[in-house]
OpenMM code with the backbone's topology and positions (N, CA, C; nanometers):
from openmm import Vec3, app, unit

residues = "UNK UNK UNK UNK UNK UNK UNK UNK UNK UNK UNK UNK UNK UNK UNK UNK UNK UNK UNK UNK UNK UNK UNK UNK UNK UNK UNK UNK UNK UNK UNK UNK UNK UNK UNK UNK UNK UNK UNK UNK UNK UNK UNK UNK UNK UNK UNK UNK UNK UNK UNK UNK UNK UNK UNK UNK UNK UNK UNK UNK UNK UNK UNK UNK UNK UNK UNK UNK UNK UNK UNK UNK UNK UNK UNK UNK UNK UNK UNK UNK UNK UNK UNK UNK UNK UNK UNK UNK UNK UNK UNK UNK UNK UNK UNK UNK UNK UNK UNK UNK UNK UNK UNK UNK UNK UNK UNK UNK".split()
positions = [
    Vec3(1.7135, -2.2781, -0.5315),
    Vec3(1.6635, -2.1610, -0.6022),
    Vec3(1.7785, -2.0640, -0.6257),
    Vec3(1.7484, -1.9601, -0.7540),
    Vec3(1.8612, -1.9218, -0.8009),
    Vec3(1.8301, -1.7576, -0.7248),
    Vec3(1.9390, -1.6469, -0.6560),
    Vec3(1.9050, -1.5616, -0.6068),
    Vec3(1.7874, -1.4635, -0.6855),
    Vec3(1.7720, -1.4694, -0.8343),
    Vec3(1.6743, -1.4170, -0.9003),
    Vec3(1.5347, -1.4932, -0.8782),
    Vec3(1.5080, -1.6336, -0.8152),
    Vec3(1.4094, -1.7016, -0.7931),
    Vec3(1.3833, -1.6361, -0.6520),
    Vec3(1.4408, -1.6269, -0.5455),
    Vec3(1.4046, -1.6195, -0.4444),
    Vec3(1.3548, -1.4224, -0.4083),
    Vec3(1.4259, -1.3695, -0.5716),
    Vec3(1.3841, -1.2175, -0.5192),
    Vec3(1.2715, -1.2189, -0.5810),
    Vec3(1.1928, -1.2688, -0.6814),
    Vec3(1.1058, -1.2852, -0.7311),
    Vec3(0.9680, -1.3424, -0.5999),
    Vec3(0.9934, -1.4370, -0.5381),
    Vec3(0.9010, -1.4706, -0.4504),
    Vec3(0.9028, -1.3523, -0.3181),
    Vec3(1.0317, -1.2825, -0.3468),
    Vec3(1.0041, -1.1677, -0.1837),
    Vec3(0.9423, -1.0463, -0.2757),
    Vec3(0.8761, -1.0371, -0.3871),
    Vec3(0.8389, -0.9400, -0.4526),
    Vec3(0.6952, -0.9469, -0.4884),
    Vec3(0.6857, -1.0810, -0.4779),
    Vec3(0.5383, -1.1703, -0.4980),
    Vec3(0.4794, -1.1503, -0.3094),
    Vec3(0.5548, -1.1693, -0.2364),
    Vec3(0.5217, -1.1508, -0.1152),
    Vec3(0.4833, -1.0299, -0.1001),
    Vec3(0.5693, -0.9098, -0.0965),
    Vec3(0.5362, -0.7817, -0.0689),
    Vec3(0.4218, -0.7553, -0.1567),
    Vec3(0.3833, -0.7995, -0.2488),
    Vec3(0.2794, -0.7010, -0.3397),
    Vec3(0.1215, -0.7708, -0.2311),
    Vec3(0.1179, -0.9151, -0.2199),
    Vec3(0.0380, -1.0236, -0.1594),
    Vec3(-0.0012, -0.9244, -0.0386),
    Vec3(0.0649, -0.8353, 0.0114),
    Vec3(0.0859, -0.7539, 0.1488),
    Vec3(0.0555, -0.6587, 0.1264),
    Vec3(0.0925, -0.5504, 0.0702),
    Vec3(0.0886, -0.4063, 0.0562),
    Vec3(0.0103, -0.3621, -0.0216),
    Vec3(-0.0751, -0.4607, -0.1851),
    Vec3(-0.1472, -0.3985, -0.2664),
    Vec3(-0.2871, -0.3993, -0.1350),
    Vec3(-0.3261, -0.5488, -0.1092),
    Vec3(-0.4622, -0.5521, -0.0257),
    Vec3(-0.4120, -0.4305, 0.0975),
    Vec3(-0.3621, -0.4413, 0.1534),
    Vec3(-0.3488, -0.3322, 0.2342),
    Vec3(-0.3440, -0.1546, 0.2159),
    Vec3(-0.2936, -0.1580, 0.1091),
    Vec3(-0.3825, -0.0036, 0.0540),
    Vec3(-0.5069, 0.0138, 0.0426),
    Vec3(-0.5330, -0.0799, -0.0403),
    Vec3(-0.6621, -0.0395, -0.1162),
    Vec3(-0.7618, -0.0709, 0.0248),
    Vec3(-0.7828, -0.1719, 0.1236),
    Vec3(-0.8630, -0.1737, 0.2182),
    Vec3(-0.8439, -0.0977, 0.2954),
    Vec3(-0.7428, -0.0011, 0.3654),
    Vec3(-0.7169, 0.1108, 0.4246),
    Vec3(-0.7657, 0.2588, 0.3522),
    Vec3(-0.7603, 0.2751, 0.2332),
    Vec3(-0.8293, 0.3926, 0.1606),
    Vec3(-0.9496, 0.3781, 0.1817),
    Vec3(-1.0619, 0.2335, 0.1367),
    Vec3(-1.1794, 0.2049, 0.1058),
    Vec3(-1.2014, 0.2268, 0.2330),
    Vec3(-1.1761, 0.1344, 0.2986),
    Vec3(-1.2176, 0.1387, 0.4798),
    Vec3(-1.2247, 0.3232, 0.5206),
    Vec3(-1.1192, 0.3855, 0.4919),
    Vec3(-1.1569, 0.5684, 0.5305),
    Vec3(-1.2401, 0.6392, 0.4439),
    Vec3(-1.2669, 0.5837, 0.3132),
    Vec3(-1.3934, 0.6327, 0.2684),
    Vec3(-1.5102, 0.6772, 0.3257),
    Vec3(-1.5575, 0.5063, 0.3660),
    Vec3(-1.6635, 0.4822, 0.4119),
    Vec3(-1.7081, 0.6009, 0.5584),
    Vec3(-1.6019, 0.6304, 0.6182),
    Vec3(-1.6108, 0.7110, 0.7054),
    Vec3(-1.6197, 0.8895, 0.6934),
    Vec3(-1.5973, 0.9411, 0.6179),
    Vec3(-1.5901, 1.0626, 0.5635),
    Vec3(-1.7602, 1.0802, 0.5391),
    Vec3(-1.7214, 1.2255, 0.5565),
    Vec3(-1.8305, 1.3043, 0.5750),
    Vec3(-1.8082, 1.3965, 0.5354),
    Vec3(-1.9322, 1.4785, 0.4644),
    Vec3(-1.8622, 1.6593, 0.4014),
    Vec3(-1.8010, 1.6752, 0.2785),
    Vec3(-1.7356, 1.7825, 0.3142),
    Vec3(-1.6055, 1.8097, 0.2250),
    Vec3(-1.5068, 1.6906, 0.2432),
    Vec3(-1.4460, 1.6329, 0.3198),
    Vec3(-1.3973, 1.5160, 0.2896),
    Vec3(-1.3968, 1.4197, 0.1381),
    Vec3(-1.5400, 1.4024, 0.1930),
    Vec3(-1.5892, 1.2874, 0.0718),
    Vec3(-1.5942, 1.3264, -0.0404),
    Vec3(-1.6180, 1.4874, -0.0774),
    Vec3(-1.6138, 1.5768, -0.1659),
    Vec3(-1.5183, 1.5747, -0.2556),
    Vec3(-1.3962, 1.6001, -0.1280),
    Vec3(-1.2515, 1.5671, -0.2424),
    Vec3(-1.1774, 1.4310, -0.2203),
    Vec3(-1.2481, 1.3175, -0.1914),
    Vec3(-1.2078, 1.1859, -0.2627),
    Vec3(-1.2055, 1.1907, -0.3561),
    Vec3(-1.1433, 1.0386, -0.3810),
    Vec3(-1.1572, 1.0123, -0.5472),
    Vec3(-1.2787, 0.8971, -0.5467),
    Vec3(-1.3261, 0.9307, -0.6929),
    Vec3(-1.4413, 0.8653, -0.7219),
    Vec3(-1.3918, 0.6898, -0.7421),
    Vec3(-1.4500, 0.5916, -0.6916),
    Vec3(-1.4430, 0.4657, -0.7283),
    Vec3(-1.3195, 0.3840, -0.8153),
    Vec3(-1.3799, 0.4716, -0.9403),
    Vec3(-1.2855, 0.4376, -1.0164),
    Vec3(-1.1195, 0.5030, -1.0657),
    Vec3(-1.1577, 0.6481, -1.0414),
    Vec3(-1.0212, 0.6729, -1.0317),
    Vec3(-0.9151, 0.6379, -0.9157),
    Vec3(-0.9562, 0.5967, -0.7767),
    Vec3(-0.9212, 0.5170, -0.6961),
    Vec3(-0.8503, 0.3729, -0.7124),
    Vec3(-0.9364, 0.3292, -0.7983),
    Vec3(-0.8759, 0.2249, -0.8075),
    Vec3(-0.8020, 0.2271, -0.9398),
    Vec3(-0.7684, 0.3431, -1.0172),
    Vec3(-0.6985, 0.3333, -1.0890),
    Vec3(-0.5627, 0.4020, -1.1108),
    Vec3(-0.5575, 0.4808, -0.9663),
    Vec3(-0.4562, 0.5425, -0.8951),
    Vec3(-0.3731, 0.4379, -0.7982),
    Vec3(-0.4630, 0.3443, -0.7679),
    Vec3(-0.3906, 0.2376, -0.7006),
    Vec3(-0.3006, 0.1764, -0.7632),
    Vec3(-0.3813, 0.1081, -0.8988),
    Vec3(-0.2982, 0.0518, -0.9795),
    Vec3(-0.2085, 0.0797, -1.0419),
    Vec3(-0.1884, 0.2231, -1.1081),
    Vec3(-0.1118, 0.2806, -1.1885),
    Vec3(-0.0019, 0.2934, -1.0849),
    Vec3(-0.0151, 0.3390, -0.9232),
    Vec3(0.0773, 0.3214, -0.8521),
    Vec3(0.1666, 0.2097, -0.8299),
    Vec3(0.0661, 0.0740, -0.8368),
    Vec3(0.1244, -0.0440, -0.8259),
    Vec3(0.2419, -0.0602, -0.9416),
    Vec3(0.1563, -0.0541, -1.1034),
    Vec3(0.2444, -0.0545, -1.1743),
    Vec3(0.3570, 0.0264, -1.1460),
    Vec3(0.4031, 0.1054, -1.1325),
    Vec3(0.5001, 0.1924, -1.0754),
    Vec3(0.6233, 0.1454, -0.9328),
    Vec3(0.5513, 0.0501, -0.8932),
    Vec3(0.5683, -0.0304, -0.7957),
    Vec3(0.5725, 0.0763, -0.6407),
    Vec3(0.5273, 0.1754, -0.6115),
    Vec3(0.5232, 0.3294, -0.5105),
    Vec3(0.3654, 0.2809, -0.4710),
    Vec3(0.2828, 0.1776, -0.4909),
    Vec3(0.1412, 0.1994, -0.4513),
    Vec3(0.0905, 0.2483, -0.3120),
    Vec3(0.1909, 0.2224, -0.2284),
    Vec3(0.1429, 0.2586, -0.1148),
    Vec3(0.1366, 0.3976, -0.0982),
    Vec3(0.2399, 0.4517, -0.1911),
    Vec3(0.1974, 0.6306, -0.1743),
    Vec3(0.0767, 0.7242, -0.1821),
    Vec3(-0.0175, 0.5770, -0.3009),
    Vec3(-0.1615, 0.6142, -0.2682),
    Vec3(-0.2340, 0.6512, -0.1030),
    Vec3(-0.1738, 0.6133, -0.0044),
    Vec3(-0.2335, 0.5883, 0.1190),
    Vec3(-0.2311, 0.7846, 0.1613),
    Vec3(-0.0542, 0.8473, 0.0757),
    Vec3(-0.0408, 0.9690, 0.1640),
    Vec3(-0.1189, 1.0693, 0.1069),
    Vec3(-0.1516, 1.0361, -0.0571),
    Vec3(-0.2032, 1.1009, -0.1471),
    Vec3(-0.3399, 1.1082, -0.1108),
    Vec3(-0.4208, 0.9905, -0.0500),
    Vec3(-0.5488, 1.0169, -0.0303),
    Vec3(-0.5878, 1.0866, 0.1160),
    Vec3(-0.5065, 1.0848, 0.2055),
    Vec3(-0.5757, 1.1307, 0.3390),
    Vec3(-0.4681, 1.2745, 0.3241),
    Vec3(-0.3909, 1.3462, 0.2495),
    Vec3(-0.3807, 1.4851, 0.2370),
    Vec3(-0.4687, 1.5261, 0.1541),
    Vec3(-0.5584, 1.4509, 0.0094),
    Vec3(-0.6334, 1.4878, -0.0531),
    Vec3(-0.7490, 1.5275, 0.0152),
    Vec3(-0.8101, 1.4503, 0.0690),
    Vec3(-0.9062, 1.4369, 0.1490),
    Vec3(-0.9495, 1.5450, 0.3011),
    Vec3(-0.8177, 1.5137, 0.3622),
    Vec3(-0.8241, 1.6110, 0.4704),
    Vec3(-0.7680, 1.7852, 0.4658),
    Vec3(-0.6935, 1.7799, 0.3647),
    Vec3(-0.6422, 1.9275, 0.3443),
    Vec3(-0.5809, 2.0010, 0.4230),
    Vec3(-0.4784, 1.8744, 0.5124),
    Vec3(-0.4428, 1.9492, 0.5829),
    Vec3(-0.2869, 1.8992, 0.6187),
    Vec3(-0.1954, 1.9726, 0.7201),
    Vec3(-0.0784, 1.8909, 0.7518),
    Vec3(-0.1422, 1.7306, 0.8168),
    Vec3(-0.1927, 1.7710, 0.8913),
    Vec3(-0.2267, 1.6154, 0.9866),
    Vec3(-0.2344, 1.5425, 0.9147),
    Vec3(-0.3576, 1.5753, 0.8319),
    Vec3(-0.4195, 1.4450, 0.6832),
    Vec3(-0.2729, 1.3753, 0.6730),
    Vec3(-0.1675, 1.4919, 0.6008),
    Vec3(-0.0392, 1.4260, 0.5350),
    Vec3(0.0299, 1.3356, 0.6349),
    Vec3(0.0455, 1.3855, 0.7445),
    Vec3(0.1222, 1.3386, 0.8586),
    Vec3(0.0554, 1.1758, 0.8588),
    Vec3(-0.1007, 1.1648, 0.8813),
    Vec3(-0.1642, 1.0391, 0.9147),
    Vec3(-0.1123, 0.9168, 0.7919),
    Vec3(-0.1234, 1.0144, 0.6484),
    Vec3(-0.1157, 0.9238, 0.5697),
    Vec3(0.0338, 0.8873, 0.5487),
    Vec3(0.1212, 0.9288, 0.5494),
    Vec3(0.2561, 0.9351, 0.5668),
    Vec3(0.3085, 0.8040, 0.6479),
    Vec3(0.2353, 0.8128, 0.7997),
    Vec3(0.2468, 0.6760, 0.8925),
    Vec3(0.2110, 0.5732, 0.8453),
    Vec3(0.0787, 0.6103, 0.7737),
    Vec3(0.0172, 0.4825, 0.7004),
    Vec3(0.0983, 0.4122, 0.6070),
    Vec3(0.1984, 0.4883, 0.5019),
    Vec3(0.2615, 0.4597, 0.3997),
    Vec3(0.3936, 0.4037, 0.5102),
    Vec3(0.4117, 0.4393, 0.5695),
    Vec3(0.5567, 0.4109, 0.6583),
    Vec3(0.5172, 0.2209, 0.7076),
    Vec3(0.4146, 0.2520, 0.7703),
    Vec3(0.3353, 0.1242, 0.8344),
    Vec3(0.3486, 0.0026, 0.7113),
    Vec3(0.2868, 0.0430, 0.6231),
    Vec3(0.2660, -0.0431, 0.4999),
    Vec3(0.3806, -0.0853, 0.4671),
    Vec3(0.4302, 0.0104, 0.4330),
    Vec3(0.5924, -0.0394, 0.3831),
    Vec3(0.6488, -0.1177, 0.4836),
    Vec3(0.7215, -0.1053, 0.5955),
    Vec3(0.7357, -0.1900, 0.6769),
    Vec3(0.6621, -0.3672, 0.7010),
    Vec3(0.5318, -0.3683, 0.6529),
    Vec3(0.4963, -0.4471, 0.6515),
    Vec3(0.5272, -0.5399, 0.5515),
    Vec3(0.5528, -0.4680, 0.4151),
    Vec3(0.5880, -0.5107, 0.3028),
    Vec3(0.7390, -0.6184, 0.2948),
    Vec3(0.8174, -0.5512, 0.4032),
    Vec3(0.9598, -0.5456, 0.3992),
    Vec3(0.9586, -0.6462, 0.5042),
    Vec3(0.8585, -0.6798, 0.5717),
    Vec3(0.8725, -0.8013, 0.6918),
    Vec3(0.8333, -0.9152, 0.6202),
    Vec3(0.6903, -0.8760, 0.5365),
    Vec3(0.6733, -0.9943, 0.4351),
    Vec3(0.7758, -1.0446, 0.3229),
    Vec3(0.8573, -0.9243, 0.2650),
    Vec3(1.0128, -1.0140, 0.2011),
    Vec3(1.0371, -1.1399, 0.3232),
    Vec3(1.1206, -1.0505, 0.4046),
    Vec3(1.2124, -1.1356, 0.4929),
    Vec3(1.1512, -1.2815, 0.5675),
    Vec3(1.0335, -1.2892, 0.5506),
    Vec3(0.9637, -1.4079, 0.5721),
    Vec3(0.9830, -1.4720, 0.4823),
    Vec3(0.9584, -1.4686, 0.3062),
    Vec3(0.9674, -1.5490, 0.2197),
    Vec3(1.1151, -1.6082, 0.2145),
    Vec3(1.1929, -1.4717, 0.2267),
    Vec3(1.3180, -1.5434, 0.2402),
    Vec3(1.3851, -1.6046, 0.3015),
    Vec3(1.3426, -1.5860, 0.4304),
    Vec3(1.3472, -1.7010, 0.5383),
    Vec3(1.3027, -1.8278, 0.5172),
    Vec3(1.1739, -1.8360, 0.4502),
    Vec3(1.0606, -1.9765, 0.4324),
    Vec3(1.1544, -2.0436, 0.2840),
    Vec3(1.2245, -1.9753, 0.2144),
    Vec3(1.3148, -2.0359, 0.0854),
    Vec3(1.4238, -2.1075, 0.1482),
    Vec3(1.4877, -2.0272, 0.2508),
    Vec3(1.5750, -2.0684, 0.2772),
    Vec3(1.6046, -2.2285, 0.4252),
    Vec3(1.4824, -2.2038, 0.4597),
    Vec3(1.4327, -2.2847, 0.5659),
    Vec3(1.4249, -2.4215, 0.4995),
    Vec3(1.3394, -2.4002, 0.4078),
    Vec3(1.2818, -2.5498, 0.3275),
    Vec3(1.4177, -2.5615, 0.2408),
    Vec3(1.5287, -2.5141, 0.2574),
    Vec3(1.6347, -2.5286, 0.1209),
    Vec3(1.5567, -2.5617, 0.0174),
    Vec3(1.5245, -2.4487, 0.0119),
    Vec3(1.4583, -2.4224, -0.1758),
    Vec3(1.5370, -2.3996, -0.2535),
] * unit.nanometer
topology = app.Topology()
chain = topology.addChain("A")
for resn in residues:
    res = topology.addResidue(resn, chain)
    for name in ("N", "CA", "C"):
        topology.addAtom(name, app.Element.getBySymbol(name[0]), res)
């Protein structure tokens, strides 16, 4: 594989990782909100179209800090979602280094 083949599959990896992992971490704190919280979510669809537009952008996980400061209105909110985005990313960046490991393992 040519180094543009193998960044292509650690890019295919990270998204495989980090898109499901936003969007089930937002949805999943939805469901839990109560109040004013739920008040200033985003509705369904702009949710998921904040996700995406993030994705396109390739920053989606920033959706994670955007929704629990939206939501909570507060430093903490930001702080929580911040870890979350830190978390994600990291995860993203372990899932590269796996693919590229698994390319390079199988001499792809």
């Amino acid at each position: 594989m040519t180094p543009g083949n193998v960044e292509l599959v650690q890019v295919i990896a990270d998204w495989v990782v980090t898109l499901p992992a936003t969007a089930v971490l937002i949805v999943r704190d939805e469901r839990r909100l109560t109040g004013d919280q739920l008040a200033r979510a985003w509705p369904p669809s702009s949710r998921d179209g904040a996700i995406l537009g993030l994705w396109m952008l390739g920053v989606h996980p920033l959706a994670l800090a955007i929704h629990w400061t939206k939501t909570r209105a507060s430093v903490t909110g930001f702080a929580i979602g911040f870890a979350l985005l830190v978390t994600v990313e990291a995860l993203g960046i372990a899932a590269q280094f796996v693919a590229a490991t698994a390319v390079d393992w199988l001499g792809l």
